[in-house]
N, C-alpha and C positions, 0 to 999 in steps of 0.2 A: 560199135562199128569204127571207131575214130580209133583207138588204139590199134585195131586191125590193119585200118590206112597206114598209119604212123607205120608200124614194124615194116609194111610192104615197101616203102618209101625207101627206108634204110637200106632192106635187103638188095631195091634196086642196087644203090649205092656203091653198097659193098662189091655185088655181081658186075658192076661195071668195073669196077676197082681191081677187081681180079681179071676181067677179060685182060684189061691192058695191061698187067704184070704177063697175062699167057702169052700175047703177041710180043709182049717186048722183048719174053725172055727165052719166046722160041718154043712155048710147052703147049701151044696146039697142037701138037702132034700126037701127043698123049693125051685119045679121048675121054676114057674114064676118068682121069685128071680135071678136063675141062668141065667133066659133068659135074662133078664133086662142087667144084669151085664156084660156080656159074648159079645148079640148081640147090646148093647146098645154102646160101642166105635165107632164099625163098621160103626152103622148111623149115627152116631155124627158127625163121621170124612167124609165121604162122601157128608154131608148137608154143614157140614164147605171148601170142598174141593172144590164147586161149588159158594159158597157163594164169599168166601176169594178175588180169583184174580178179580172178577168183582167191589169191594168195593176197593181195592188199582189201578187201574185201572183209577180212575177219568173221569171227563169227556170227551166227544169223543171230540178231536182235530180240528179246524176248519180249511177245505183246502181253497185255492185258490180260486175254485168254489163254492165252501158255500160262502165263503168272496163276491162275486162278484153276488150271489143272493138277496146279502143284500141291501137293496137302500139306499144310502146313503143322511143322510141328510142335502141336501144343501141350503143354504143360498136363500130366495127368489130372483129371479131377479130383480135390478133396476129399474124402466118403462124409457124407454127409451122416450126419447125427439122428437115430431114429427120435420121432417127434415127440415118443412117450416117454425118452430118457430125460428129459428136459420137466417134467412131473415129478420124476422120479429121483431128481435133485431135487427138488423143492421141498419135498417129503422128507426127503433125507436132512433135509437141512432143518427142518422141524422137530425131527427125533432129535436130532444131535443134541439140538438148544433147550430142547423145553421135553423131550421125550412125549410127545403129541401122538406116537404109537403105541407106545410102552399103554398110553391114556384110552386110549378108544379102541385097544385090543382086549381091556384087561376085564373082567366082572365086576361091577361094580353092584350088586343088586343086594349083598350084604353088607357094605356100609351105609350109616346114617349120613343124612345130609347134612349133619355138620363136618363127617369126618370128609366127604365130597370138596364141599368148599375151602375146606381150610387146603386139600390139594390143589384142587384148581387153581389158586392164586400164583402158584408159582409156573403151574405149569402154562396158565397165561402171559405172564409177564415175560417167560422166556420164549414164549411164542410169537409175541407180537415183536417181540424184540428181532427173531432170527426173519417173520416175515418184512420188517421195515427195513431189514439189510438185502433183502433182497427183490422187492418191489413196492413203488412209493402207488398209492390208491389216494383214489379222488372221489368226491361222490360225484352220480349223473345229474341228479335235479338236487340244487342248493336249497335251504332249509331245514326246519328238523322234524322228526317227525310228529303227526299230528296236525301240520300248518297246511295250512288254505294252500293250494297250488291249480295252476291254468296248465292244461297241457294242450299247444297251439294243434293248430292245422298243422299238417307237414311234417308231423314229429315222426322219427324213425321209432317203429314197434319192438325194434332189437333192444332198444334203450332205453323205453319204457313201457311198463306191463300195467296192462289196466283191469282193475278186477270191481268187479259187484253191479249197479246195474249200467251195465254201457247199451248205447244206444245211439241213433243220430249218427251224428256228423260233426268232427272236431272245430273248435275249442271243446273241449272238456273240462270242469271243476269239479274237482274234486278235495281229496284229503291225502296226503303225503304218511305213505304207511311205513314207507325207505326208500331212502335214497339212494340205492345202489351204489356200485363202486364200479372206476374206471382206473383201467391199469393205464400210467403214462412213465414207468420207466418198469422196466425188470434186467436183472442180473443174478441168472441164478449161477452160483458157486460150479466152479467146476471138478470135478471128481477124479484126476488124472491116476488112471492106471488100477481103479476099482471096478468093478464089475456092475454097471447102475442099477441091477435088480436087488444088489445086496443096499436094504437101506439103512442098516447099522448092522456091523459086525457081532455077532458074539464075542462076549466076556470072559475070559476063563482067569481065574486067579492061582497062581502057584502058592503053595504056602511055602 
């Protein structure tokens, strides 16, 4: 409303400004002139009055909820790694070291046990080897086995398995038959750019 005053204020001004140039200089006589001159502030300033705060005004401000209809552009997702491929390193990494496939694919029902063991050793050695590079184990209940062990009130059943005659109501005593193992690091090797169901390649030798 006030800038409206304001411009109508002016227009007066103007309008009276012109009357007394028409009078002094003799151009009432020419109506259309007069109307020009006279009613021609009036619209000016009214057209400017409407125009004005919409142009200083700028653009409408964006809230909170404008903000939050906007979708925001995020980064495609990853693809995520199927969960059995992660096995299937592990495996792979078994072969590689100690061939641990090659071992429990192969027949063994016509060798002697000595010729057994004398394989085993190495294929163990390279097993535990390629296992400790790729996850460090812990036992769950300390001791070795054989040893006197309490298993409390409260203990989770995930963690420990209780066999022969159970009964009651924990505390439990019993006999430590193993101690389980818990994973607290793993890093299984990554395989970029092989196919993870292949878990070793075929050999082929040229001569």
């Amino acid at each position: 409303m006030k800038p409206i005053l304001t411009a109508l204020g002016l227009a007066l001004l103007l309008a009276l400004a012109n009357y007394w140039a028409l009078w002094n200089l003799g151009g009432t006589a020419c109506i259309p002139c007069a109307v020009v001159l006279l009613a021609g502030p009036f619209v000016l300033a009214l057209a400017l009055a409407g125009i004005l705060p919409a142009l200083s005004a700028g653009p409408p401000a964006v809230t909170a909820s404008d903000a939050k209809a906007v979708p925001s552009q995020a980064p495609p997702p990853k693809p995520v790694e199927p969960s059995e491929n992660t096995a299937l390193r592990l495996l792979a990494s078994l072969q590689e070291e100690g061939r641990l496939v090659d071992f429990l694919t192969e027949e063994i029902a016509g060798y002697s046990d000595e010729q057994i063991g004398a394989a085993t050793r190495g294929i163990h050695d390279a097993c535990a080897k390629a296992l400790r590079t790729c996850v460090t184990l812990e036992p769950v209940l300390p001791g070795a086995e054989d040893d006197p062990v309490t298993v409390p009130a409260g203990f989770d059943p995930a963690t420990v398995r209780l066999t022969g005659n159970v009964h009651g109501n924990p505390p439990f005593s019993g006999t430590l038959r193993h101690a389980g193992w818990r994973v607290t690091r793993a890093s299984i090797p990554v395989r970029s750019g092989l196919d993870p169901k292949i878990i070793a390649p075929a050999e082929v030798e040229i001569p």
